[in-house]
Kinemage of the C-alpha trace (Angstrom):
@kinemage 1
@onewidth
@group {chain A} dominant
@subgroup {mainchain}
@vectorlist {calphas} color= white
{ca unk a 1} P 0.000 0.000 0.000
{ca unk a 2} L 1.420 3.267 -1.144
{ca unk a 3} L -0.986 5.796 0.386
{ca unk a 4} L 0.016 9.441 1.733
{ca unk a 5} L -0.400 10.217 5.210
{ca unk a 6} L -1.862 13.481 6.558
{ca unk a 7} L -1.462 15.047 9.421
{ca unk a 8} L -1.231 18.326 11.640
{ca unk a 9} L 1.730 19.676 13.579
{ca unk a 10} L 1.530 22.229 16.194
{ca unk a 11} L 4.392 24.639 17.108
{ca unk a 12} L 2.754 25.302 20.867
{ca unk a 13} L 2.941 28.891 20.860
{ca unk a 14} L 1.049 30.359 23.869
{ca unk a 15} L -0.481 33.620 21.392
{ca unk a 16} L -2.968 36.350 22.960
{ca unk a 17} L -6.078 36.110 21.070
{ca unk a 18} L -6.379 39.629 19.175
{ca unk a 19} L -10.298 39.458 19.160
{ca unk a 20} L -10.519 39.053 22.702
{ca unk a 21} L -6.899 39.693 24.021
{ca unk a 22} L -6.504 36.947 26.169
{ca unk a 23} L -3.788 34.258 25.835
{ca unk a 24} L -4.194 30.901 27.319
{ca unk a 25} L -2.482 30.130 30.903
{ca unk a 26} L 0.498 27.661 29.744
{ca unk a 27} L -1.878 24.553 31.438
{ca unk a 28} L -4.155 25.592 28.825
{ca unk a 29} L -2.030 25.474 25.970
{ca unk a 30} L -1.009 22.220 26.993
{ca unk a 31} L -4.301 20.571 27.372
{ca unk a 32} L -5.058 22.120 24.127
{ca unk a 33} L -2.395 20.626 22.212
{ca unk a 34} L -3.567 17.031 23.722
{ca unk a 35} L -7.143 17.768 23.310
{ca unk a 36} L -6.199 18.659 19.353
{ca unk a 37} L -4.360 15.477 19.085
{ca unk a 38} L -7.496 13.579 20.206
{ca unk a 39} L -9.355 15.816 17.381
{ca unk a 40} L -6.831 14.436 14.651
{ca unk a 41} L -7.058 10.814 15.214
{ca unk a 42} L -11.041 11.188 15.892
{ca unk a 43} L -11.497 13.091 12.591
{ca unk a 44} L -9.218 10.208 10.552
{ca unk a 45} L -6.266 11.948 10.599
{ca unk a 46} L -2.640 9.836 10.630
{ca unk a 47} L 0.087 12.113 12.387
{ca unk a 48} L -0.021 14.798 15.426
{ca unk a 49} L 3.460 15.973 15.532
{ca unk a 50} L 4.674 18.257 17.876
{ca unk a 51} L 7.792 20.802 18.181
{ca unk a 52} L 10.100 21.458 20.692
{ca unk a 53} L 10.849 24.970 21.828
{ca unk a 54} L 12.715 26.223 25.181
{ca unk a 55} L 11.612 29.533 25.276
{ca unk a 56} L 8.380 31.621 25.852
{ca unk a 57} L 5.530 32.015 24.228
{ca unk a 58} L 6.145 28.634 23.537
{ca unk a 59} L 5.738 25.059 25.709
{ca unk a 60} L 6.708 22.053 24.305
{ca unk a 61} L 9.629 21.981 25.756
{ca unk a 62} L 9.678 17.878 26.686
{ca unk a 63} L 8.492 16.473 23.360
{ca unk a 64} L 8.625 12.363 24.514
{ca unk a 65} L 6.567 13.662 27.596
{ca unk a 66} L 3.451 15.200 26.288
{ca unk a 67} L 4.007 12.127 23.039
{ca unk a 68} L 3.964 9.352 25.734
{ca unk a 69} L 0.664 10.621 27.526
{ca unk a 70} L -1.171 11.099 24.072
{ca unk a 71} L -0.244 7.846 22.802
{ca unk a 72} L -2.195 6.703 25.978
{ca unk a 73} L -4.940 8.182 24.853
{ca unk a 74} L -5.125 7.423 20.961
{ca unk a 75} L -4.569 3.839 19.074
{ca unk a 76} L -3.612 4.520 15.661
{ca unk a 77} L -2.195 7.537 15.365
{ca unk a 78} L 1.402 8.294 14.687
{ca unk a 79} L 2.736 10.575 16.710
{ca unk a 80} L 6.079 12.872 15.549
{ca unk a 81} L 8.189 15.402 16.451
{ca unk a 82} L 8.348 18.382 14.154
{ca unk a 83} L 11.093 18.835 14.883
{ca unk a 84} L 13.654 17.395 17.746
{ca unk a 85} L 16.996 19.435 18.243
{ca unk a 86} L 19.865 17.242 16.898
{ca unk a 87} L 22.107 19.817 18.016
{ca unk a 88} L 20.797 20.843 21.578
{ca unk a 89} L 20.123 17.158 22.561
{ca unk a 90} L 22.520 14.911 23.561
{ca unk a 91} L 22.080 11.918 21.180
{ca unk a 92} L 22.315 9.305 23.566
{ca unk a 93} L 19.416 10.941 25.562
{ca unk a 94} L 17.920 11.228 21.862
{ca unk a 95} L 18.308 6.846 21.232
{ca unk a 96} L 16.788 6.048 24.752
{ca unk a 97} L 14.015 8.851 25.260
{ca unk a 98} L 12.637 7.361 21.718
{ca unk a 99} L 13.037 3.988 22.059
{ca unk a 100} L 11.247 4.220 25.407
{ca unk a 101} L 8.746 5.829 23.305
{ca unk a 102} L 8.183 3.624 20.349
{ca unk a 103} L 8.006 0.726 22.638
{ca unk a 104} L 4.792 2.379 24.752
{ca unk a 105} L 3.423 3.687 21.773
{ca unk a 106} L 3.643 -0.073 19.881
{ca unk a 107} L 5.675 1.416 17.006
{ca unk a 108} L 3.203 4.647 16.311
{ca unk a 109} L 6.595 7.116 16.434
{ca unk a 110} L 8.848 8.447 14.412
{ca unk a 111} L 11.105 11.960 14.487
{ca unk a 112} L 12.064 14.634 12.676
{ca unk a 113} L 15.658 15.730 13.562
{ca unk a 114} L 16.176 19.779 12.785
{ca unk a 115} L 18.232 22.928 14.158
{ca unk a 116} L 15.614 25.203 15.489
{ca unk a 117} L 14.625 28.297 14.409
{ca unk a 118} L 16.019 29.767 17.958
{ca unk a 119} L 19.612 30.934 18.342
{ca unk a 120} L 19.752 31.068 22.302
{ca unk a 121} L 18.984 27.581 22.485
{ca unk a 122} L 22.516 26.732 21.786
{ca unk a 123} L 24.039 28.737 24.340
{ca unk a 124} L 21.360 27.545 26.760
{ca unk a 125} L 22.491 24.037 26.345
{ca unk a 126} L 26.017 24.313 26.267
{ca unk a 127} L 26.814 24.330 22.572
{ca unk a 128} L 27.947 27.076 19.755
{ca unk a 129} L 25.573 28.176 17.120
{ca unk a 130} L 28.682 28.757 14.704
{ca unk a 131} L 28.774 24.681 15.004
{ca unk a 132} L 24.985 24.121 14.170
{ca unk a 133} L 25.940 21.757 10.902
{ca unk a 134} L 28.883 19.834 12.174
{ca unk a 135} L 26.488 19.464 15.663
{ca unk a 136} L 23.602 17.934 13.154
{ca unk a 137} L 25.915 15.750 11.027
{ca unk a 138} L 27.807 14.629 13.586
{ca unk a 139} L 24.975 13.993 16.287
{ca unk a 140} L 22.700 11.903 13.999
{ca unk a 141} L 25.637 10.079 12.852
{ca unk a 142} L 26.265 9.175 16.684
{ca unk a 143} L 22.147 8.363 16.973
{ca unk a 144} L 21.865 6.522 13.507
{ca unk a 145} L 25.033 3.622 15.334
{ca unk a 146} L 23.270 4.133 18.449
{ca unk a 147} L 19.751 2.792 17.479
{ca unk a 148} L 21.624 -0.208 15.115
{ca unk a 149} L 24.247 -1.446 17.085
{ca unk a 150} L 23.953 -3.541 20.143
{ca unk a 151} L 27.264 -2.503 20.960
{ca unk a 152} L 28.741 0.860 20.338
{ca unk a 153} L 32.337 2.261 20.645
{ca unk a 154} L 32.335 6.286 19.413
{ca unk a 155} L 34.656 9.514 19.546
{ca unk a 156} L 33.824 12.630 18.339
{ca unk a 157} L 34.353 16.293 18.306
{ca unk a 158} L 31.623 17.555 20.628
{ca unk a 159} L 30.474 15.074 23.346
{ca unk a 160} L 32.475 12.429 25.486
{ca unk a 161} L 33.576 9.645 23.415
{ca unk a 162} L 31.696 5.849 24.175
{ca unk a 163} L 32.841 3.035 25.363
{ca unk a 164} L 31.144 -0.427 25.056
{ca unk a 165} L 27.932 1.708 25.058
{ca unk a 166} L 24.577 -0.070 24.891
{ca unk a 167} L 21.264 2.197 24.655
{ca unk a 168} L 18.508 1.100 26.061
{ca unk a 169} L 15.561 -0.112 25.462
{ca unk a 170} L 16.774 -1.195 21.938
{ca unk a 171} L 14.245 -0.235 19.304
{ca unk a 172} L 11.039 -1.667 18.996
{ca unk a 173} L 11.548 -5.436 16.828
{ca unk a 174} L 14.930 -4.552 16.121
{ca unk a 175} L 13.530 -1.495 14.237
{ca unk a 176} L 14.419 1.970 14.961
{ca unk a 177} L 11.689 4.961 14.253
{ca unk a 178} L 11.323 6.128 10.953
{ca unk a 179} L 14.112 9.340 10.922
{ca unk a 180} L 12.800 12.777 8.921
{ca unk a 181} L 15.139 15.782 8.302
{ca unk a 182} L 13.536 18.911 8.644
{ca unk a 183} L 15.655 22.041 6.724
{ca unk a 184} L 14.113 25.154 5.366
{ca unk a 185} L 17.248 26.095 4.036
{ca unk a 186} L 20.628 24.031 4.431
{ca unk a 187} L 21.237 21.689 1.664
{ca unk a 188} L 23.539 20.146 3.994
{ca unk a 189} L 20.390 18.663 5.784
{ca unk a 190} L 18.903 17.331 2.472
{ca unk a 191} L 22.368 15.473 1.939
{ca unk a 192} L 22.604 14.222 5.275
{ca unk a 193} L 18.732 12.720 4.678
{ca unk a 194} L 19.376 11.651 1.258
{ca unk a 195} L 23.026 9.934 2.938
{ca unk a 196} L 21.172 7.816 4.806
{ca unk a 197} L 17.733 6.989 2.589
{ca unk a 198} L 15.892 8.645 5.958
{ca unk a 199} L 12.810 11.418 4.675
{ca unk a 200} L 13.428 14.672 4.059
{ca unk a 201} L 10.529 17.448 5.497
{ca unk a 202} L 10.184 20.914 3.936
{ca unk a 203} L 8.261 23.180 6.035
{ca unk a 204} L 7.573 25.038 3.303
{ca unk a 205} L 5.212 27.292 5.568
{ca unk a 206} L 6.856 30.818 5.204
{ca unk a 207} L 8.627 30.954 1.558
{ca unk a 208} L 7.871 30.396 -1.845
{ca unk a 209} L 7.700 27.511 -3.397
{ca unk a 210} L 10.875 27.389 -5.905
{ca unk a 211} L 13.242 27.790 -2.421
{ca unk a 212} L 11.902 24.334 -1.367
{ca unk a 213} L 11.582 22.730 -5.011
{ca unk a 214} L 15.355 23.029 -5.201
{ca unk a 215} L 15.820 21.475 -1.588
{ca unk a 216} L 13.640 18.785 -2.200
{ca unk a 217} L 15.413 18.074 -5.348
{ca unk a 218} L 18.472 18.010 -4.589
{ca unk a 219} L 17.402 15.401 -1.733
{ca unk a 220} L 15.312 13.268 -4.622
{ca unk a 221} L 18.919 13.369 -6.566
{ca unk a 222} L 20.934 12.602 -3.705
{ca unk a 223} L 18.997 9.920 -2.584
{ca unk a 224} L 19.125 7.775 -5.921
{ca unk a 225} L 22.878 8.624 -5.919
{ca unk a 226} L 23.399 6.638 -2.590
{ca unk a 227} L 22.051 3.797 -4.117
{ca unk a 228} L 18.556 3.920 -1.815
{ca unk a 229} L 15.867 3.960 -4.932
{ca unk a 230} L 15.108 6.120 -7.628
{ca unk a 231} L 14.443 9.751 -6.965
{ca unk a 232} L 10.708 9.329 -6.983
{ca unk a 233} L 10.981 7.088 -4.064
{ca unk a 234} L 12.333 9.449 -1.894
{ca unk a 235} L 10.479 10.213 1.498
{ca unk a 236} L 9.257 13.273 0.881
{ca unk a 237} L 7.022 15.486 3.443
{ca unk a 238} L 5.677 19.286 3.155
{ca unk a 239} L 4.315 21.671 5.725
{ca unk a 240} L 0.948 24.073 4.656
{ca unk a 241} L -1.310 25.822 7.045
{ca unk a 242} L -5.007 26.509 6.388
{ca unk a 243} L -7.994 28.286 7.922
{ca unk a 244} L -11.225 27.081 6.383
{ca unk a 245} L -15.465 28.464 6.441
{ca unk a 246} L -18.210 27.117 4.124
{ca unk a 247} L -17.349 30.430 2.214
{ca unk a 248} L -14.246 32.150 1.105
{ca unk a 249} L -15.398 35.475 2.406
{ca unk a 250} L -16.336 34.419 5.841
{ca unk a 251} L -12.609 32.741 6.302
{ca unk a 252} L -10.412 35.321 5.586
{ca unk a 253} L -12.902 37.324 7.504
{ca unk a 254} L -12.352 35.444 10.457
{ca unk a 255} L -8.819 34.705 10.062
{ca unk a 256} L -7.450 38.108 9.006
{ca unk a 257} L -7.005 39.282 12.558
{ca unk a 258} L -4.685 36.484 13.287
{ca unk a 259} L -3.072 36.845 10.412
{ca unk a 260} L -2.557 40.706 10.582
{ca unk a 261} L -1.237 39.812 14.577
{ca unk a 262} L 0.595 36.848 14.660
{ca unk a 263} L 4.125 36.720 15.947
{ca unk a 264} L 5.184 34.423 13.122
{ca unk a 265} L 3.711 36.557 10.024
{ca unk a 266} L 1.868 39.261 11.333
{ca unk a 267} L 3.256 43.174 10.159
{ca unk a 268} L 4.733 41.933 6.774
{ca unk a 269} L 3.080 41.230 3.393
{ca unk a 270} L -0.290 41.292 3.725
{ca unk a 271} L -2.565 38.038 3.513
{ca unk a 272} L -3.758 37.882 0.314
{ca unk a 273} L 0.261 38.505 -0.932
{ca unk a 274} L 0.997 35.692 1.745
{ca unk a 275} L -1.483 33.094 0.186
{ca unk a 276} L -0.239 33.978 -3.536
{ca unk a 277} L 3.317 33.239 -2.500
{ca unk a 278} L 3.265 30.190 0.217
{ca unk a 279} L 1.069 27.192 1.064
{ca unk a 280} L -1.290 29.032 3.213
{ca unk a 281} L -5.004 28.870 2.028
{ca unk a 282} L -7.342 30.613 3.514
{ca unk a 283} L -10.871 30.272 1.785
{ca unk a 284} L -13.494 26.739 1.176
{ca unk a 285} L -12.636 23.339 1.982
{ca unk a 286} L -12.505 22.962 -1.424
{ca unk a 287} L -10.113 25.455 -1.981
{ca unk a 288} L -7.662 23.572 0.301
{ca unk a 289} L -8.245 20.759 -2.083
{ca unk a 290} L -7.227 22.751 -4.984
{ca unk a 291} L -4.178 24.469 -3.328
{ca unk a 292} L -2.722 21.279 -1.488
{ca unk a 293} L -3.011 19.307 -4.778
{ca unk a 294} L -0.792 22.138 -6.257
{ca unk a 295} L 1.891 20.951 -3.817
{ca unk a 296} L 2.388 17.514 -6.373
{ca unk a 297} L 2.875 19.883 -9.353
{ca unk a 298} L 5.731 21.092 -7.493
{ca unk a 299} L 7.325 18.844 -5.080
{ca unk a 300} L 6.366 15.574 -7.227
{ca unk a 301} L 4.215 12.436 -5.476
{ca unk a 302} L 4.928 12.706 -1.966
{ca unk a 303} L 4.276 10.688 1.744
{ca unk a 304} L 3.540 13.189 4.499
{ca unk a 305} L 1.409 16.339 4.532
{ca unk a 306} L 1.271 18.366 7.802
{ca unk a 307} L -0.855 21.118 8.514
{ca unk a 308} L -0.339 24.209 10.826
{ca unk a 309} L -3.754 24.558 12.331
{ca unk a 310} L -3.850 25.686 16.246
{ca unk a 311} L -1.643 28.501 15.800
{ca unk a 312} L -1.711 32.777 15.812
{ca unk a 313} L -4.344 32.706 18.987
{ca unk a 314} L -6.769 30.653 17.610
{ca unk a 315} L -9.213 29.123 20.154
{ca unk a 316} L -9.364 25.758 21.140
{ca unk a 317} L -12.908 25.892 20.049
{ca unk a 318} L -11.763 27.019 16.924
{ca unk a 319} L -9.269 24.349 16.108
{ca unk a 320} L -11.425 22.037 16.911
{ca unk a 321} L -13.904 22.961 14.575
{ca unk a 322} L -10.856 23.038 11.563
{ca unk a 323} L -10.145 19.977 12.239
{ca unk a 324} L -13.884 18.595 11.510
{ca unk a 325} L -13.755 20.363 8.252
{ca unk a 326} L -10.109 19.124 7.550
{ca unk a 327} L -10.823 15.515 8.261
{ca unk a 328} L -14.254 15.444 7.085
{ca unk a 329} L -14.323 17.332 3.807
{ca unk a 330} L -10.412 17.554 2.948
{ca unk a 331} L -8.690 14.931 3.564
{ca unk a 332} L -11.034 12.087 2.330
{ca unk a 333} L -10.949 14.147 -1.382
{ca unk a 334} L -7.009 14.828 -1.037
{ca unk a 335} L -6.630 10.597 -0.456
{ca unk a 336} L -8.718 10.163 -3.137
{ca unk a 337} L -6.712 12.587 -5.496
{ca unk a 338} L -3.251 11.885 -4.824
{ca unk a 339} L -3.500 8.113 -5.001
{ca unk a 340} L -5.454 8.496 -8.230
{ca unk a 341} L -2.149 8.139 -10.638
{ca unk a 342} L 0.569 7.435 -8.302
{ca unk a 343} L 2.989 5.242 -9.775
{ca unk a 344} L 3.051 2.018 -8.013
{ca unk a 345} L 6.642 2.220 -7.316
{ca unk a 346} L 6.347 5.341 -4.898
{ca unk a 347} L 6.071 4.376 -1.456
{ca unk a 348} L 3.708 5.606 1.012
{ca unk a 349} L 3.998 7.338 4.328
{ca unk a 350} L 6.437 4.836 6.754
{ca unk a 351} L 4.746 3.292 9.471
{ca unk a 352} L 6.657 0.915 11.727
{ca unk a 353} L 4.458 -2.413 10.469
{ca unk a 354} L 5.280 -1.675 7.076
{ca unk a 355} L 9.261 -1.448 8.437
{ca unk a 356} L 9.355 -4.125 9.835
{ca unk a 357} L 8.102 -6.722 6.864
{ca unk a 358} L 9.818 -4.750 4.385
{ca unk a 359} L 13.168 -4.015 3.199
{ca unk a 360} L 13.425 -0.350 4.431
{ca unk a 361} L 13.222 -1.606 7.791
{ca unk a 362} L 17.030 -2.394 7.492
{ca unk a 363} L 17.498 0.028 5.172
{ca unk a 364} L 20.681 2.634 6.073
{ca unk a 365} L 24.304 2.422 6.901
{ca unk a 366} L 26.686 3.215 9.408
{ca unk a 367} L 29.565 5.118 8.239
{ca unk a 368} L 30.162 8.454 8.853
{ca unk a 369} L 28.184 10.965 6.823
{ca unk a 370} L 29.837 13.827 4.916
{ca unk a 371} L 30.418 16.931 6.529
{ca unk a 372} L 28.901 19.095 4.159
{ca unk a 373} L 27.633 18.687 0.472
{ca unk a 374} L 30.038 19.256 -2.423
{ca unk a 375} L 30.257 22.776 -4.079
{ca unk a 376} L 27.971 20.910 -6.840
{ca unk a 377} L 25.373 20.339 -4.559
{ca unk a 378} L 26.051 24.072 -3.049
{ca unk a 379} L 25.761 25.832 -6.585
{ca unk a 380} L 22.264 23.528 -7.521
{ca unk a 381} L 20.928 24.724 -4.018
{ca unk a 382} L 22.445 28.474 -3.691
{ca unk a 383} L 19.174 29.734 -2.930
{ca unk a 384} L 18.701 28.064 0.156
């Protein structure tokens, strides 16, 4: 089966609500965020993912802790970070905190390893910004032994070096979680994904669309030339965001006031240049139909779409009511659409059954990844 998975991811910012002013307490964001994952897998949805942030306005600051009570609570949803700091976390802590995960969750958890969008972080945890790609290439190289070898012995340049290290719990049947690299701009992080046939995520949230095509290429290319599949096989996953109402008028409407005050886009283009120019759609269900399928035209057949819905203030009551629209009237049409003329050689969203009986379960190696990518690779990517 070779069918896209869909999904929301929330950022957990803690946002005053400009129509009424008041933000949520921090408990209430929290509950929220559970409450929304609830939503997701009621509604038919595949993925919550959350992100990890260690600053205010935002919460999520101990991703495997809010993941582990919401997998509790839900039985087939997978449940994802979006993303996990490869270069803030120690990777050690990174192999066990997962592991423990995937084994309470039976298998429903996989990660997306990325940088953060927040340079204090590094300070905050003992590490140097000016390091941030060396930190990522060398850390996941550290995680990737970690999670395959029973046994490992390790030196590097920016932790203690192992000896006859064995993380525990080892993965779930011998079967680590499915690995994503989120970048929205270092091709670096598309080689490093490509290196190791993991997927490669493109929040393409904030910038236009050519930025990411050439990212996501240059992962498609990379990941044939490592001898993992053709490019088409590639795990591919894009970011949108969407605000929805039976009529176009009545969402951007309601939505403009978020839009206009929202820490993350608020005093810059206006909306209406914002939706011409990124995945944001703010109109019909039907017009987040038409705009998400655009994302195929662009990015090629793909495996994971993530949505940005709880963000900018909205109300939980809000959200909530998204997500009926999203999983009632959206998503069913979207499964529908993309499977109708996928080739039958492009794989579908990973899920850990489908890893273990197949031949990606094993897939991967164990040497150490290159640094950087070549000045090739550089000059095909210089936008990013």
């Amino acid at each position: 089966m070779n069918a896209m998975q869909f999904g929301i991811f929330t950022v957990g910012d803690v946002t005053p609500d400009p129509t009424t002013g008041r933000a949520p307490t921090e408990h209430e964001r929290i509950k929220a965020m559970v409450a929304i994952a609830r939503k997701a897998e009621e509604v038919g949805l595949d993925v919550f993912a959350t992100g990890e942030h260690h600053n205010p306005p935002f919460v999520p600051s101990s991703p495997t802790t809010m993941l582990g009570y919401i997998a509790a609570r839900t039985q087939n949803l997978i449940l994802s970070t979006s993303t996990t700091l490869i270069t803030t976390n120690d990777p050690v802590k990174i192999a066990e905190d997962y592991a423990m995960l995937q084994h309470l969750a039976d298998g429903r958890v996989d990660l997306m390893m990325g940088r953060g969008n927040t340079g204090p972080v590094y300070p905050w945890f003992g590490k140097d910004i000016r390091q941030g790609i060396p930190l990522a290439v060398e850390n996941y190289a550290l995680l990737h032994e970690l999670w395959r070898k029973d046994v490992v012995n390790w030196e590097g340049k920016f932790r203690t070096p192992l000896q006859s290290f064995t993380s525990t719990p080892r993965p779930l049947d011998g079967v680590p979680p499915f690995v994503w690299h989120g970048s929205i701009r270092s091709p670096e992080i598309a080689e490093q994904a490509a290196y190791y046939g993991d997927g490669f995520f493109a929040n393409n949230i904030f910038w236009p669309k050519d930025h990411f095509r050439k990212l996501v290429n240059l992962y498609r290319e990379r990941y044939a030339h490592y001898g993992h599949g053709t490019p088409d096989q590639a795990m591919v996953g894009l970011g949108g965001q969407v605000f929805m109402a039976r009529n176009s008028q009545d969402a951007v409407r309601a939505f403009r006031p978020y839009f206009d005050n929202a820490p993350v886009y608020g005093h810059g283009p206006s909306l209406e240049e914002f939706t011409a120019e990124t995945p944001l759609t703010v109109g019909s269900p039907q017009e987040v139909v038409e705009k998400t399928l655009t994302f195929r035209e662009t990015f090629g057949d793909y495996q994971r779409q993530l949505f940005l819905m709880d963000h900018a203030g909205l109300p939980l009551k809000t959200v909530l009511e998204q997500l009926d629209l999203l999983g009632e009237e959206v998503v069913p049409v979207l499964r529908k659409e993309f499977a109708a003329g996928r080739p039958e050689q492009v794989p579908g969203g990973p899920t850990h059954a489908a890893r273990v009986a197949g031949p990606r379960a094993s897939a991967g190696t164990t040497v150490t990844v290159p640094a950087a990518v070549g000045a090739a690779d550089k000059q095909e990517a210089s936008a990013s």
